[in-house]
C-alpha positions as CSV (number, residue, x, y, z in Angstrom):
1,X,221.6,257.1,59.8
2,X,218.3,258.0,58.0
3,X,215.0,256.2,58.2
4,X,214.4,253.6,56.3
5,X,211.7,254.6,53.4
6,X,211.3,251.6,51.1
7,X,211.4,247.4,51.4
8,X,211.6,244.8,49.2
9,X,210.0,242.1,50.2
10,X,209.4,238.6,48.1
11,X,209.8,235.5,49.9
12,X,208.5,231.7,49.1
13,X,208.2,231.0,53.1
14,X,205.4,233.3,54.2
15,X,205.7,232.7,57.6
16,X,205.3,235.9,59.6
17,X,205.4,238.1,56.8
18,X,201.4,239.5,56.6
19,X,202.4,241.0,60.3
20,X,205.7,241.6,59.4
21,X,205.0,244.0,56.6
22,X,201.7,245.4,58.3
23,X,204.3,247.1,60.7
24,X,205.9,248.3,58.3
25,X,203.2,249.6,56.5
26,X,202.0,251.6,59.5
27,X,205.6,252.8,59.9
28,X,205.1,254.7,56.5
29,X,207.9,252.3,54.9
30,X,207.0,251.9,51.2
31,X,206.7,248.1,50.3
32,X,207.6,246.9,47.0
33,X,207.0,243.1,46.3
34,X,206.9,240.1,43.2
35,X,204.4,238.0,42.4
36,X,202.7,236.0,45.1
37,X,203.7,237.9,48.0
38,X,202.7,240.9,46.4
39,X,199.0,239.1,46.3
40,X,199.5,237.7,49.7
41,X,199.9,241.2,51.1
42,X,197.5,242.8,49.0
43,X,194.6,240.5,49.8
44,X,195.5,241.5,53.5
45,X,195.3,245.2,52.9
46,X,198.9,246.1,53.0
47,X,199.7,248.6,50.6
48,X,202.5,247.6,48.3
49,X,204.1,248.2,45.2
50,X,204.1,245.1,42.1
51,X,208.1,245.3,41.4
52,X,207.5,245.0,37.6
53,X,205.3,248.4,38.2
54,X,207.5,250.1,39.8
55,X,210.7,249.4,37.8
56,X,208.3,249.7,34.6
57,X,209.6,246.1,33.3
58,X,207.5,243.7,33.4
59,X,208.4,239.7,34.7
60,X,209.7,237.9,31.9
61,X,210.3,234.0,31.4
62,X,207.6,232.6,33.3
63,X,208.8,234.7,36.2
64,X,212.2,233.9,35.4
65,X,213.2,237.2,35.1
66,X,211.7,239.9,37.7
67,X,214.1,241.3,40.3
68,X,217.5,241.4,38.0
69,X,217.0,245.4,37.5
70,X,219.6,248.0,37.5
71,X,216.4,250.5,39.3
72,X,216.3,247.4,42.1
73,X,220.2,246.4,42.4
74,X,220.8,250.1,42.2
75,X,218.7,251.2,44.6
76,X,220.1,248.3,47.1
77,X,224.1,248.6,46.3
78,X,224.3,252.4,46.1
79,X,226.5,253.5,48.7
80,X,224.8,256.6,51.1
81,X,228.6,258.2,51.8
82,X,229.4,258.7,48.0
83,X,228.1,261.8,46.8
84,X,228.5,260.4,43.2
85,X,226.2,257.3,43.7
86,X,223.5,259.2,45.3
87,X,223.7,261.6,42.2
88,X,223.8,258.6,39.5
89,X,220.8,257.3,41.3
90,X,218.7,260.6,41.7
91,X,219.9,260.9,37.2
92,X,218.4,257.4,36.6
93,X,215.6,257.8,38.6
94,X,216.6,254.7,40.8
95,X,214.8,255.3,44.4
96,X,217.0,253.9,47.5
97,X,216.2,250.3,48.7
98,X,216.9,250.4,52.9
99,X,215.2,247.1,53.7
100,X,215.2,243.8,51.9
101,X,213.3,240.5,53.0
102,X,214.1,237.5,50.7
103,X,214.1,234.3,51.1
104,X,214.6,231.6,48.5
105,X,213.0,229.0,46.4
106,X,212.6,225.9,48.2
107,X,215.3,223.5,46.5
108,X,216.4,221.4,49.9
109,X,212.8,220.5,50.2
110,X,212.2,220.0,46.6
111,X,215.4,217.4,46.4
112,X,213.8,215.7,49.2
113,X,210.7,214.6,47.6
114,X,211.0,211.0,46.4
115,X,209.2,211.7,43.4
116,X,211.7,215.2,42.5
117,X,212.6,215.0,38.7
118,X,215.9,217.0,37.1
119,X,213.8,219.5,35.7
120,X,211.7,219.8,39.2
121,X,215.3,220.8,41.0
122,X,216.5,223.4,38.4
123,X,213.6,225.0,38.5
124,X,213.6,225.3,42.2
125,X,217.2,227.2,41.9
126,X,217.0,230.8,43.0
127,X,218.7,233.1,41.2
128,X,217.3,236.7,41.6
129,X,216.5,236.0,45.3
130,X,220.6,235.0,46.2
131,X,221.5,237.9,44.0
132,X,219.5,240.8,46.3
133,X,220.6,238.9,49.3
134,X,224.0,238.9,48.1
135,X,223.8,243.0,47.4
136,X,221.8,243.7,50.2
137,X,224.5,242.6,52.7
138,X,227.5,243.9,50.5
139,X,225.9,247.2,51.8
140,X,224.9,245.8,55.8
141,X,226.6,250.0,56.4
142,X,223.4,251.2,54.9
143,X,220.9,248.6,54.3
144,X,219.0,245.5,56.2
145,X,218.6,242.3,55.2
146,X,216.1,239.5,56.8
147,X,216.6,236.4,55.5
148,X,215.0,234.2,58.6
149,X,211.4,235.1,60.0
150,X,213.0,234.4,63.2
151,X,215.0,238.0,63.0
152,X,211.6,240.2,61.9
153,X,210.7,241.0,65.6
154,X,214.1,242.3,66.4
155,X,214.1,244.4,63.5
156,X,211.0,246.2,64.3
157,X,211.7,246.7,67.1
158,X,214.9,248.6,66.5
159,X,212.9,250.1,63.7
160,X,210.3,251.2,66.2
161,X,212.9,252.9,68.5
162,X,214.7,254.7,65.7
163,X,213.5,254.5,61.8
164,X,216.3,252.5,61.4
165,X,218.2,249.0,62.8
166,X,221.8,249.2,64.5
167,X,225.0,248.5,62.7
168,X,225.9,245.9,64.7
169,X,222.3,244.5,63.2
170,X,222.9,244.8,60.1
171,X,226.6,243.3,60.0
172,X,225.1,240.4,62.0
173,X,222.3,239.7,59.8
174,X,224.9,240.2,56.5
175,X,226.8,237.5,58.0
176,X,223.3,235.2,58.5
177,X,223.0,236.1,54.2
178,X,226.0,235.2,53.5
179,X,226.2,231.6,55.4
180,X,222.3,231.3,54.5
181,X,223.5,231.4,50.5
182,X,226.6,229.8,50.4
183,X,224.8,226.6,51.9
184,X,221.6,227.4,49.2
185,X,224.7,226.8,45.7
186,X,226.1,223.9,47.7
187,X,223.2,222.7,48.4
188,X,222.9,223.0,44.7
189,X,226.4,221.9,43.7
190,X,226.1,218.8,45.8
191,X,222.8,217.6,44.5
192,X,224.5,218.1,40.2
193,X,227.7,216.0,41.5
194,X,225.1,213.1,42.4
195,X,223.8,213.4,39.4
196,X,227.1,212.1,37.6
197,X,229.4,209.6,37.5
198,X,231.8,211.6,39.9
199,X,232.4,209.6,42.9
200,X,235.0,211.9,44.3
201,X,234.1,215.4,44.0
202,X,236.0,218.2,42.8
203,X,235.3,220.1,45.7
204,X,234.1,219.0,48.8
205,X,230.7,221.1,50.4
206,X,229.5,220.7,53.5
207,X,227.9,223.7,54.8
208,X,225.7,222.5,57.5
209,X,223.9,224.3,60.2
210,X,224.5,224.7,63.7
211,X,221.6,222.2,65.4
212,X,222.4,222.8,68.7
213,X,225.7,223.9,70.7
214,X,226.5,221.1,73.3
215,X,227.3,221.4,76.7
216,X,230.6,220.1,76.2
217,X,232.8,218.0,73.5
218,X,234.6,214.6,74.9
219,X,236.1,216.4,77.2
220,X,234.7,219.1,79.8
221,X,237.1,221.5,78.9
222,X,236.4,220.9,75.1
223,X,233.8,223.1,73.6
224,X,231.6,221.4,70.8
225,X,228.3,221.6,68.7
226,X,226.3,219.5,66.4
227,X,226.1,220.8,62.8
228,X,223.2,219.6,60.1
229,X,220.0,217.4,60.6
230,X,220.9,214.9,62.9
231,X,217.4,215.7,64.7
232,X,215.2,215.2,61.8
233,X,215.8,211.3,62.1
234,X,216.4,210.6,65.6
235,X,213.5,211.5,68.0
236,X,214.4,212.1,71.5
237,X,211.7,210.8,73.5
238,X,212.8,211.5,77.0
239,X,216.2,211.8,79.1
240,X,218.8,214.2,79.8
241,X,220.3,216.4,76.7
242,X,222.5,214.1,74.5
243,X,226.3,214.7,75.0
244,X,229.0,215.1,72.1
245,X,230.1,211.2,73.3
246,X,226.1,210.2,73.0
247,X,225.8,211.5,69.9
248,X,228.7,209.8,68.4
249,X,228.2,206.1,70.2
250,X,224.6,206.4,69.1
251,X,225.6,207.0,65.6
252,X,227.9,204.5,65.2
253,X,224.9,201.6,67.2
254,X,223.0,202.6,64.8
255,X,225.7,202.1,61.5
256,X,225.7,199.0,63.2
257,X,222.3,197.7,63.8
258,X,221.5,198.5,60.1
259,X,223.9,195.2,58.9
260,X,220.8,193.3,60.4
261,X,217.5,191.9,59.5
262,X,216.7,189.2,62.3
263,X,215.7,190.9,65.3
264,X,219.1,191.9,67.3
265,X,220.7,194.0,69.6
266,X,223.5,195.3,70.5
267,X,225.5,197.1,73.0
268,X,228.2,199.8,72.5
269,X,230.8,201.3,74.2
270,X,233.0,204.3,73.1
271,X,232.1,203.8,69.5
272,X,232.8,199.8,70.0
273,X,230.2,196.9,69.8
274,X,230.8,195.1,73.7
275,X,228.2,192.7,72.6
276,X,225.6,192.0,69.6
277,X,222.8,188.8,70.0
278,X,220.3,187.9,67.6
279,X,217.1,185.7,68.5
280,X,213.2,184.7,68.0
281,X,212.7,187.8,70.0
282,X,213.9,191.2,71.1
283,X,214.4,190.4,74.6
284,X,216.4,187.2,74.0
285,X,218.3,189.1,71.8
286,X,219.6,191.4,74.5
287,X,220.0,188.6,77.1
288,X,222.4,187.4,74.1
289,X,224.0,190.4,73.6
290,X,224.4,191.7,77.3
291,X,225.7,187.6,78.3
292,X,229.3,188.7,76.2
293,X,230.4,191.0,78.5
294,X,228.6,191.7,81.8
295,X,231.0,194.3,83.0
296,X,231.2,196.8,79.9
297,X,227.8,197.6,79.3
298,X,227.3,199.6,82.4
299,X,227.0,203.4,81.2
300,X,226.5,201.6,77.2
301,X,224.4,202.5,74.5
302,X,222.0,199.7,73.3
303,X,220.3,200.0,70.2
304,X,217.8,197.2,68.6
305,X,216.5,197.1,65.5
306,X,212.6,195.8,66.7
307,X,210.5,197.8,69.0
308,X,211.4,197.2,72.5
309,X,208.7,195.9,74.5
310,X,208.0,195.3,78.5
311,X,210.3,192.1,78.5
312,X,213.3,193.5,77.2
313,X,213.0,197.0,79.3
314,X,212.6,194.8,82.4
315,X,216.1,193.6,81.8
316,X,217.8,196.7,80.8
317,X,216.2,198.6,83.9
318,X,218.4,196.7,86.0
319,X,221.8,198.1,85.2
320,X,222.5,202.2,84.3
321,X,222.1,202.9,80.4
322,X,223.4,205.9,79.0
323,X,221.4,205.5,75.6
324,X,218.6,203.6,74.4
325,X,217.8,203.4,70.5
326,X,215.0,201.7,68.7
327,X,212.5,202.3,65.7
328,X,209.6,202.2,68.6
329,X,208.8,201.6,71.9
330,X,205.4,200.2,73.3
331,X,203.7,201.7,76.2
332,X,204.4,199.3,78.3
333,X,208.4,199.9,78.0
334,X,208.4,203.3,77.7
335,X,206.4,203.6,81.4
336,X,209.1,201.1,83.0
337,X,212.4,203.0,81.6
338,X,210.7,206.4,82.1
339,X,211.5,205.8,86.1
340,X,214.3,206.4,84.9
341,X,214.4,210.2,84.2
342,X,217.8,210.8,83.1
343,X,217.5,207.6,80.2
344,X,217.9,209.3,77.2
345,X,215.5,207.3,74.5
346,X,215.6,207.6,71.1
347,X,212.8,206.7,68.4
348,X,215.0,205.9,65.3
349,X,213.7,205.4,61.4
350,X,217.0,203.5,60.4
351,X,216.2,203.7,56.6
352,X,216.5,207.5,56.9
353,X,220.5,207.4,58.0
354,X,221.3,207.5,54.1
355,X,224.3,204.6,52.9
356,X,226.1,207.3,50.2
357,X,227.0,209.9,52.8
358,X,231.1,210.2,52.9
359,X,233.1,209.5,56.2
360,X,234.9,212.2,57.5
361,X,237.8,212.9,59.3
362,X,239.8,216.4,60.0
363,X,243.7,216.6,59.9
364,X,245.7,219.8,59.8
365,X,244.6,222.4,57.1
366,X,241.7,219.9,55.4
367,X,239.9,216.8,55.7
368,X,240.0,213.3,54.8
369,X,236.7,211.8,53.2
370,X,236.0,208.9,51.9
371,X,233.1,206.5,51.1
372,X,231.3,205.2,53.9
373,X,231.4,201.3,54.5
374,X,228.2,200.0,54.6
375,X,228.3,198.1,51.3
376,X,227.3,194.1,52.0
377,X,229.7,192.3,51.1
378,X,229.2,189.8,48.4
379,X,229.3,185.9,49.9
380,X,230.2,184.5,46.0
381,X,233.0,186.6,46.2
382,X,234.6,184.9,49.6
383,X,236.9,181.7,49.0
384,X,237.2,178.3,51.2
385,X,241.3,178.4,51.7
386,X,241.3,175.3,54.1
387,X,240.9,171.4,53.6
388,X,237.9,172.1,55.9
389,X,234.7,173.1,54.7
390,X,232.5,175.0,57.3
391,X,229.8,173.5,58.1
392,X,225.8,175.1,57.8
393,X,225.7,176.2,61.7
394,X,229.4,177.7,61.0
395,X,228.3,179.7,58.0
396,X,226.2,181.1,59.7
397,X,228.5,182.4,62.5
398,X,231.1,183.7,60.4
399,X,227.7,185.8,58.4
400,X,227.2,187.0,61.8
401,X,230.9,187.7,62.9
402,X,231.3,189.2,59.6
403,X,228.8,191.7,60.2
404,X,230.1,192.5,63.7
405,X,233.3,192.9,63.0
406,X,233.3,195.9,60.5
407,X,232.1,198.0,63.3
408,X,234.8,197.3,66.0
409,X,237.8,199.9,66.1
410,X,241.3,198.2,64.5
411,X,242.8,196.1,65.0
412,X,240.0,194.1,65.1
413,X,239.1,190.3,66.4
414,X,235.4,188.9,67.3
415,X,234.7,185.7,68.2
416,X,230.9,184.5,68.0
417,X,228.5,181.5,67.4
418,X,225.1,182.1,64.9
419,X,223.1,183.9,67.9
420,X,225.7,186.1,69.8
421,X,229.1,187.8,70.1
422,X,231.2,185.6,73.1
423,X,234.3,187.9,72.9
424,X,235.3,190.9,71.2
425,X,239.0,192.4,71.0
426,X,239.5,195.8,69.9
427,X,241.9,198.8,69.1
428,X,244.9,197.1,69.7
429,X,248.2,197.4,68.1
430,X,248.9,193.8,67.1
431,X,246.1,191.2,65.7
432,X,247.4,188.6,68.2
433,X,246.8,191.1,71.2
434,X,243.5,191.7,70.1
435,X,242.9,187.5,69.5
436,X,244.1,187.4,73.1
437,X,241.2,190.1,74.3
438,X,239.0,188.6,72.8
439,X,240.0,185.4,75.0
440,X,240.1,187.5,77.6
441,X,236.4,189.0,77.5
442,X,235.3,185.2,77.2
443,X,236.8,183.6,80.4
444,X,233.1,183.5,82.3
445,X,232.1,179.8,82.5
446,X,229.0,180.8,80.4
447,X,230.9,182.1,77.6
448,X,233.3,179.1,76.3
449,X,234.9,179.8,73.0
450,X,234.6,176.0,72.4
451,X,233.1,175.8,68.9
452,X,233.1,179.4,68.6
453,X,233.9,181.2,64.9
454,X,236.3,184.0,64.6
455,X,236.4,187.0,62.0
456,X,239.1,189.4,61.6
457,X,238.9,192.8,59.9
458,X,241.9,193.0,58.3
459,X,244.4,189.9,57.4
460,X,246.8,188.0,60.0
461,X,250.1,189.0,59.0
462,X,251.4,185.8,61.5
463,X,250.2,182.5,62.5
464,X,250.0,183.3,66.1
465,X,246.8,184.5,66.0
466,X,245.4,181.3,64.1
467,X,247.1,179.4,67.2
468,X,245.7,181.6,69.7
469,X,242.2,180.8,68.5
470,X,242.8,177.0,68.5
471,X,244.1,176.9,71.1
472,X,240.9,178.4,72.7
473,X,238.3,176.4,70.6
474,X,237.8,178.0,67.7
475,X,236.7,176.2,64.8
476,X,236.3,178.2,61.7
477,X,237.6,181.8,61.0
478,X,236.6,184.2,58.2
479,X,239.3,186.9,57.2
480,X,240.5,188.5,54.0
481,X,243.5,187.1,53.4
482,X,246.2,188.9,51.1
483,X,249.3,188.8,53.5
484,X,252.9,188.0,52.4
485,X,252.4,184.7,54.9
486,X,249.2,183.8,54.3
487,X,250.3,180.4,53.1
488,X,251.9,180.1,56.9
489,X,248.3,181.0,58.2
490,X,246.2,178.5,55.8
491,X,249.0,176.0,56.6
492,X,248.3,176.7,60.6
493,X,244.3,176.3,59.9
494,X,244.9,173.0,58.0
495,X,247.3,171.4,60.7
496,X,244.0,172.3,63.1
497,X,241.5,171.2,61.0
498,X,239.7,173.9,61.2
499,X,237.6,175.9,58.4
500,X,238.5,179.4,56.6
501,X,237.2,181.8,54.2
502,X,239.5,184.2,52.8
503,X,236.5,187.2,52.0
504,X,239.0,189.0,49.7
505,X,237.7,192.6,51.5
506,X,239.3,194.5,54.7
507,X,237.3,196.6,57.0
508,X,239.7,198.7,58.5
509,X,238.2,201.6,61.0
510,X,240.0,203.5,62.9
């Protein structure tokens, strides 16, 4: 393999580059640049080469058009073994390109800004930089390609040793180019589909990178990773390194603490709510939420939605925590759970974890997506079914169950007053099996269903469960109706005299 003789370097992130290309410079590799690299490089005194110079066309279009050159894409695509290429190019005057550093306009961080117009985003589409990138690793047999600062030391190094980088180099780095631009156009595809009507796209993107590889997946024998920015919003402030099963639990907490201005808390277990309590403050608002269910919290994730101060770390020091999430903790908290060294805390901005993002599940040969369900539901929508009217206090319960309820795994049943969950059934097979857990999770003196409210995420297809919660106390239930029998169920509520609202809106999750 010969030397290489000649770069082309143009990159918008700078980082490392001055060094980078002062290596090569003292390697006698020829250096041809655009723009404001060229003038980066230059004011450093590294001799380059302006590209519009060398290919004796000069940028067009406000820089448009600099790099899309038969003397650049020749020199990058011609291939060494075919005596015919290496003869058109010698004809045409088109010298050999060996090395090629691009990276791209910034368009992910562009999109970002809260103030990004249309026009700001189009502009920020690369099309010259994908297009070398895109050549250069079509030809990874004969020529390099750095699209990642993070890969410049390696390849001087090798270049340093030999004139050239390894094979093995240059297919890995091709294969780096080629994930690094298919993620840049869906990137770009993603962010036009937003930008119209489509609520279901035509084709579904999601080319994410690998954040870090986990130590395991649900299982110890399962091998797992975690794919996009999940880090960028959720700050780890101390504890041992989250686990597949962390991540997920603390993702759905915090899908869950989001439904909720007044200061509340709740606990999770394997993706399911074990107890949610709202209150003046914080601490109270645990008490509420650990008094559900005493038992199931040990090994939990809590998450609150106000900073958590001494009071409220006091009480959750005194049972193991896998996971704790909150927008902040104070000083005082984070020195009393920091005893405990394998706590895993997490500083959270909740208004980062974006509403429009699709759910996703994998099946054989696709995926399944479909809107997430965070939308509040609309209370003129709901409709009082019974003789009985719920009364203020009631209301307020069935809000609150409401809320908790859309996070519990189907089938799905919650029993609560206005500060607290009492008893929560979940993932069972019938409605009336999971009315019955609930019942179940409630028998502690402490915790009497008298009085209680009940919401259900999906409609009771019987009146069993309606008699089940009667004949515990319950006094007002909030479903959303649309069964074959639900006549049999309002007739079941009336004979009890007890209140319900027929919401009109399921919240199935599985």
């Amino acid at each position: 393999m010969d030397k290489i003789k000649r770069a082309l370097v143009s990159v918008s992130d700078k980082t490392g580059i001055v060094d980078f290309c002062r290596e090569l410079d003292k390697q006698g590799i020829e250096i041809l640049s655009t723009g404001g690299t060229a003038k980066l490089l230059s004011e450093n005194g590294v001799a380059v080469i302006q590209v519009s110079d060398y290919t004796g066309f000069p940028e067009i279009m406000n820089g448009r058009v600099k790099t899309l050159q038969p003397k650049i894409h020749g020199g990058i695509l011609a291939d060494r073994s075919k005596e015919n290429h290496l003869q058109e190019a010698k004809e045409m005057e088109i010298g050999l390109i060996d090395l090629v550093v691009v990276n791209l306009y910034p368009f992910e961080s562009t999109i970002k800004k809260p103030n990004c117009t249309f026009d700001d985003a189009i502009e920020n589409i690369d099309i010259g930089g994908p297009t070398m990138l895109r050549s250069s690793a079509k030809n990874c047999k004969f020529v390099t390609v750095l699209v990642d600062s993070s890969d410049y030391e390696k390849a001087l190094s090798e270049i340093s040793e030999s004139g050239n980088t390894k094979l093995e180099t240059r297919i890995e780095l091709a294969k780096k180019t080629f994930n690094h631009t298919s993620r840049y156009d869906s990137l770009i595809a993603n962010y036009l589909t937003e930008q119209s009507e489509e609520v279901i796209p035509q084709q579904f993107n999601s080319n994410l990178k690998l954040e870090s590889v986990l130590r395991y997946g649900e299982n110890p024998h399962q091998k797992a990773a975690l794919y996009g920015n999940f880090f960028d919003v959720v700050k780890q402030l101390q504890g041992k390194e989250l686990s597949f099963n962390n991540i997920a639990d603390a993702n759905a907490a915090i899908s869950l603490i989001r439904e909720f201005s007044k200061p509340t808390v709740a606990i999770l277990k394997h993706m399911n709510p074990c107890g949610v309590g709202q209150a003046d403050s914080i601490a109270e608002a645990y008490r509420r939420a650990f008094s559900t269910d005493t038992k199931s919290p040990f090994g939990g994730i809590v998450v609150a939605n106000r900073t958590i101060d001494e009071e409220m770390a006091e009480e959750m020091a005194k049972i193991f925590m896998e996971v704790v999430i909150a927008p902040k903790f104070d000083k005082t908290a984070l020195a009393i759970l920091g005893k405990k060294k394998n706590l895993r805390l997490l500083e959270v901005d909740f208004s980062e974890f974006k509403i429009n993002e699709f759910d996703i599940k994998k099946v054989v040969n696709g995926i399944l997506i479909q809107e997430n369900d965070f939308e509040i539901d609309k209370e003129e929508d709901w409709k009082i079914v019974t003789k009985a009217q719920p009364t203020a206090e009631q209301m307020s319960a069935l809000r609150f169950a409401w809320k908790v309820v859309k996070h519990v795994k189907s089938n799905a049943i919650v029993y609560a007053n206005d500060k607290r969950t009492i008893g929560i059934g979940a993932g069972q097979m019938s409605r009336v099996d999971a009315a019955k857990l609930g019942v179940m999770k409630a028998v502690d003196e402490k915790n009497p269903l008298g009085g209680s409210v009940l919401s259900s995420d999906a409609f009771f297809p019987f009146r069993d469960g309606i008699d089940e919660a009667v004949q515990n106390g319950v006094k007002a239930i909030i479903q959303p109706g649309g069964s074959i029998r639900d006549e049999e169920v309002i007739q079941a509520a009336n004979e009890a005299g007890i209140a319900m609202i027929f919401t009109g809106k399921r919240h199935f999750r599985h």
